[in-house]
SEDO-587510 format. One record per residue (C-alpha): residue in three letters; residue number from 0; x, y negated, z. Coordinates in steps of 0.2 Angstrom, whole numbers, always signed. Example, Ala and Ser with C-alpha at 12.3 -4.5 7.8 and 13.67 -1.06 7.14 Angstrom:
2
residuo | num | X | Y | Z
Ala | 0 | +62 | +22 | +39 $
Ser | 1 | +68 | +5 | +36 $
***
This chain:
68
residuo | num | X | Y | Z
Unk | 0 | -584 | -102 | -588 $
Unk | 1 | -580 | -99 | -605 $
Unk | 2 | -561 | -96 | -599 $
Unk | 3 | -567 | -81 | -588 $
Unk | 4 | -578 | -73 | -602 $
Unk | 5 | -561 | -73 | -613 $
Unk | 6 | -552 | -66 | -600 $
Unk | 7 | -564 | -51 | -597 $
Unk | 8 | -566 | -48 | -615 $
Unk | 9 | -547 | -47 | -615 $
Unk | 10 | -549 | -34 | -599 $
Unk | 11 | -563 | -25 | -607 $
Unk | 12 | -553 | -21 | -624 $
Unk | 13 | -540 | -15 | -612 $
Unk | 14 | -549 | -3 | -601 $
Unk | 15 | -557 | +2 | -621 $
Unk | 16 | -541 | +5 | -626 $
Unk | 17 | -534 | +13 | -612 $
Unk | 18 | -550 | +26 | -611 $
Unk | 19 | -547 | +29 | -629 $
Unk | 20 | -530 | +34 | -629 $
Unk | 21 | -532 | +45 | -615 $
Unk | 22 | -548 | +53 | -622 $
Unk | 23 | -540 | +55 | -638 $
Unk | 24 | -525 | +63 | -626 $
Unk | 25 | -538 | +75 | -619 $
Unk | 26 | -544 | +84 | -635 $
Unk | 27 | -527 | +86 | -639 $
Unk | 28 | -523 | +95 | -622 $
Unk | 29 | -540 | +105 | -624 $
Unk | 30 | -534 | +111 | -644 $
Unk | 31 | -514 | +116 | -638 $
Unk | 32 | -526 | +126 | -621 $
Unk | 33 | -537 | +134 | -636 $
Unk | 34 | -523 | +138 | -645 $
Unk | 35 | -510 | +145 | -632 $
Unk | 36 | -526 | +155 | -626 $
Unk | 37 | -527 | +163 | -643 $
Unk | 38 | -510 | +166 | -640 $
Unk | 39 | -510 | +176 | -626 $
Unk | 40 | -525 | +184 | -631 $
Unk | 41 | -515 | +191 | -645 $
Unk | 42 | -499 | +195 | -636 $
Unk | 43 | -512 | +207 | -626 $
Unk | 44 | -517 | +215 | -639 $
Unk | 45 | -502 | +218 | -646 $
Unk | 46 | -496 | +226 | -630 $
Unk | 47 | -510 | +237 | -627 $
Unk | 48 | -508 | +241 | -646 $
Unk | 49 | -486 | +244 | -640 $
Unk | 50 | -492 | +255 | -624 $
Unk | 51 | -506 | +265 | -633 $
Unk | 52 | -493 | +270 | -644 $
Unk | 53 | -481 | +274 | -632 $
Unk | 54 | -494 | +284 | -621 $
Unk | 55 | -495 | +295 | -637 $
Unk | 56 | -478 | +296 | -641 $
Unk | 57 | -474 | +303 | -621 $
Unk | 58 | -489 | +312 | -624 $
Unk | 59 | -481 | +323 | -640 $
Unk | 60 | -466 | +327 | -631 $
Unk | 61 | -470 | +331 | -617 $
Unk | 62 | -482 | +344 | -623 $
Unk | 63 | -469 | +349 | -638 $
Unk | 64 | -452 | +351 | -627 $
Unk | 65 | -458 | +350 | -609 $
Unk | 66 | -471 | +364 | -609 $
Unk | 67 | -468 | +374 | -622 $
***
């Protein structure tokens, strides 16, 4: 009996140990996912920023040397 309680203890820190290392895993996954989503976010913006930009730019010249 006491053999069998050893051995499930043992199984116990184990399956603790193994649910650790994987939670511990998963809250890294879930702060490198915040952090690429940041990421894009700002790379979007930037873009939008870029295109606006451009929009204007076309915008200037066309109505400077195209129609005039």
């Amino acid at each position: 009996m006491h053999l069998v309680m050893v051995q499930n203890s043992a199984w116990l820190r184990s399956v603790d140990r193994e649910y650790n290392d994987l939670n511990s895993k998963s809250q890294e996954a879930a702060q490198e996912l915040k952090l690429v989503q940041m990421k894009i976010l700002d790379a979007r913006s930037h873009l939008s920023k870029l295109q606006k930009e451009l929009d204007g730019k076309f915008r200037y010249y066309y109505r400077t040397f195209i129609l005039t």
